[in-house]
VEXDRENRO-385205 format. One record per residue (C-alpha): x, y, z; residue number from 0. Coordinates in steps of 0.1 Angstrom, whole numbers, plus 5000, padded with zeros to 4 digits. Layout:
((X; Y; Z); NUM)
...
END
This chain:
((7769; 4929; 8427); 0)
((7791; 4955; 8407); 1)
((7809; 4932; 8387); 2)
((7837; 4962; 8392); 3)
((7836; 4958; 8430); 4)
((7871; 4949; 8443); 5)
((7864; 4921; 8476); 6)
((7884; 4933; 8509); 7)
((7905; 4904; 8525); 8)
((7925; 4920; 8548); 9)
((7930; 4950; 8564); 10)
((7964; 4968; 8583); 11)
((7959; 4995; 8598); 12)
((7996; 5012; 8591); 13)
((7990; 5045; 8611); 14)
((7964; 5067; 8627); 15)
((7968; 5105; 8635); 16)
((7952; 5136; 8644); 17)
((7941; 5142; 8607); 18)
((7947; 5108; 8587); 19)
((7950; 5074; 8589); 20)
((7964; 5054; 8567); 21)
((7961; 5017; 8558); 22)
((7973; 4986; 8536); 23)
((7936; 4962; 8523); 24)
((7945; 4932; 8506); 25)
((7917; 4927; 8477); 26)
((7902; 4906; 8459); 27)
((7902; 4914; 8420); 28)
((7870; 4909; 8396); 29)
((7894; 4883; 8374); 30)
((7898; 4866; 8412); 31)
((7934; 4874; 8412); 32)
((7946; 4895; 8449); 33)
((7961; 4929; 8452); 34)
((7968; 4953; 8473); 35)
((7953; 4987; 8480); 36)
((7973; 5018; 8503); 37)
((7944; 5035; 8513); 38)
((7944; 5071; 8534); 39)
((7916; 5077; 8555); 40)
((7901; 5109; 8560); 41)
((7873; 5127; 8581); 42)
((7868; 5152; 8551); 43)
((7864; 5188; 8551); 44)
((7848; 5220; 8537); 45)
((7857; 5249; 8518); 46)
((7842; 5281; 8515); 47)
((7834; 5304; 8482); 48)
((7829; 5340; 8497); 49)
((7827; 5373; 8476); 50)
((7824; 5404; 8492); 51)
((7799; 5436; 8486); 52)
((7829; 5453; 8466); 53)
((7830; 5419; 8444); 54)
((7861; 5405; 8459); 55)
((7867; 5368; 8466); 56)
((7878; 5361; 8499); 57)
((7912; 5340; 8505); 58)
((7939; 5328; 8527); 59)
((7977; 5328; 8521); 60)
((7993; 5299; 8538); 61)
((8024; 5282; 8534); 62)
((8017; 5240; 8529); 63)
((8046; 5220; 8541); 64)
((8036; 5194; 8522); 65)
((8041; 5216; 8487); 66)
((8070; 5233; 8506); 67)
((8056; 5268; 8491); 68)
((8027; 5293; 8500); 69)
((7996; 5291; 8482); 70)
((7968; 5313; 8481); 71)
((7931; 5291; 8487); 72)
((7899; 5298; 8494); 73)
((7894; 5290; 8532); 74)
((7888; 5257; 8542); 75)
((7891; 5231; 8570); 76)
((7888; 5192; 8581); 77)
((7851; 5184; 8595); 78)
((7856; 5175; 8630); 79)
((7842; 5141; 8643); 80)
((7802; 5144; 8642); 81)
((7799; 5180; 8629); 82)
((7778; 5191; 8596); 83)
((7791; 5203; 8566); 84)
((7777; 5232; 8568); 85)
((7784; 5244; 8604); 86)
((7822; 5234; 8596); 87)
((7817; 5260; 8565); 88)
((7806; 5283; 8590); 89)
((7833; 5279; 8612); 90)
((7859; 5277; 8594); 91)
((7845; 5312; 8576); 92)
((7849; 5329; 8604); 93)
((7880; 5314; 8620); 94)
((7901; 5318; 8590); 95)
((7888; 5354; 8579); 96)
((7870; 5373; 8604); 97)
((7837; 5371; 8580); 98)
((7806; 5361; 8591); 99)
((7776; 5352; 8564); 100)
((7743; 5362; 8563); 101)
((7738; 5321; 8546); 102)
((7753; 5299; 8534); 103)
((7749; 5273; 8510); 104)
((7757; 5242; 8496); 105)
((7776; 5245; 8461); 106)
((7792; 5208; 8449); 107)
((7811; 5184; 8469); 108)
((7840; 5160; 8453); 109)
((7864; 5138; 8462); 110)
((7902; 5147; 8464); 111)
((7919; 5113; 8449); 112)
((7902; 5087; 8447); 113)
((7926; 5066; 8435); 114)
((7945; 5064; 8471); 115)
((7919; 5084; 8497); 116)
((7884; 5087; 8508); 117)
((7890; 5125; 8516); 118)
((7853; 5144; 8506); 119)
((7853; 5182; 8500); 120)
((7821; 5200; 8507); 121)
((7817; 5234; 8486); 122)
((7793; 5261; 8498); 123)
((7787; 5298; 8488); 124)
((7787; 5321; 8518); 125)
((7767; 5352; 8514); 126)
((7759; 5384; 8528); 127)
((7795; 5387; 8545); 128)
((7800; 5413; 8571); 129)
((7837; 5414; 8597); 130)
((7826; 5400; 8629); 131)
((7838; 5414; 8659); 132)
((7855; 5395; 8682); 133)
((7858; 5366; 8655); 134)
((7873; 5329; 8668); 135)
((7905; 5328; 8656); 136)
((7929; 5308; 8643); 137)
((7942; 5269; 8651); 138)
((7971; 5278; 8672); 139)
((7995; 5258; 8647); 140)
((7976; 5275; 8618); 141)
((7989; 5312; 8604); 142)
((7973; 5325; 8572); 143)
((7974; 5363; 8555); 144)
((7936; 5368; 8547); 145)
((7934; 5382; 8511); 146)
((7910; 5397; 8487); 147)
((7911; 5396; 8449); 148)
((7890; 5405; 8420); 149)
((7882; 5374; 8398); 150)
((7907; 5388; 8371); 151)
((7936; 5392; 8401); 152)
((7923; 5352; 8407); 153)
((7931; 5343; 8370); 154)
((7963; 5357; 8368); 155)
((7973; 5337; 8405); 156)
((7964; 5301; 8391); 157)
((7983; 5312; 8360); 158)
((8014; 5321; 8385); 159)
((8005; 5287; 8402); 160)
((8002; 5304; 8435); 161)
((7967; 5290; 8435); 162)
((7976; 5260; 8430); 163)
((7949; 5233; 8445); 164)
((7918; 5217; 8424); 165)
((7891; 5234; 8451); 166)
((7906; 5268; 8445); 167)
((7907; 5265; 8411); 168)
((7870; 5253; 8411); 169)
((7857; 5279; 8430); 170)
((7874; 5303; 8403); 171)
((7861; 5286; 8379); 172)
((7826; 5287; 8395); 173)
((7826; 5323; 8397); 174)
((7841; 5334; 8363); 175)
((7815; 5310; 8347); 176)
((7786; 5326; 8370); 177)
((7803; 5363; 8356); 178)
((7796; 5350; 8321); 179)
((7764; 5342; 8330); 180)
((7757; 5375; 8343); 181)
((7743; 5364; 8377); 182)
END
């Protein structure tokens, strides 16, 4: 036994909706003292790094109610119940930009906050992009401005804090460090 491990009690479920739920666990603490844990539950999601043939990274603009501001990502979306990474990657590609890949594949994945949420982003690369005619399209409660900036132009928008989220700045990150690298 993980002499870490934290013993659940009780559970309350507080709330459950389309994207989260969230809930209270009372636990039991190594020292055998209780606690309590607020815990949001989440189905997880993907995001995608996509550069194109004229070396630009592929992005959304989107305003996030949450932040009350617009922020520029890379695109991204929750895994829907029973569906692979990877085909969610896919999806999501195409809804959110109009790109199709040629592949795709599988980067890094992390976990948002694990001090309050089980949320699980999945990374992948897409490559060999091409515009896709008669693309899906967007969530009809979802409207985004599809963008395309060089890695420099990328630099200068986390320093402006309009990218402004940790997968974003990952996937910057990624692709400066794969520059330096020369690949």
């Amino acid at each position: 036994m993980n002499p870490l491990e934290e013993k659940t009690l009780k559970t309350d479920h507080i709330y459950s909706g389309r994207v989260i739920s969230v809930q209270v666990d009372e636990v039991e603490l190594p020292n055998g003292k209780t606690s309590s844990r607020e815990i949001v539950k989440h189905p997880g999601a993907v995001a995608v790094i996509a550069v194109t043939a004229d070396n630009k990274i592929v992005m959304v603009e989107q305003y996030r109610k949450a932040l009350e501001k617009t922020t520029v990502e890379i695109p991204a979306g929750k895994l829907e119940k029973g569906e692979k990474p990877e085909m969610c990657a896919i999806r999501e590609m195409e809804e959110e930009t109009g790109y199709e890949c040629g592949s795709i594949d599988w980067v890094t994945s992390f976990y948002t906050a694990p001090g309050f949420t089980d949320e699980i982003i999945h990374i992948y690369e897409a490559k060999g992009l091409s515009k896709k005619e008669n693309a899906a399209g967007l969530d009809e409660d979802e409207f985004v401005n599809l963008i395309e900036v060089t890695i420099e132009e990328a630099l200068q928008l986390v320093k402006e804090q309009r990218i402004h989220d940790a997968k974003t700045v990952y996937a910057v990150q990624y692709l400066q460090l794969r520059q330096a690298q020369g690949k």
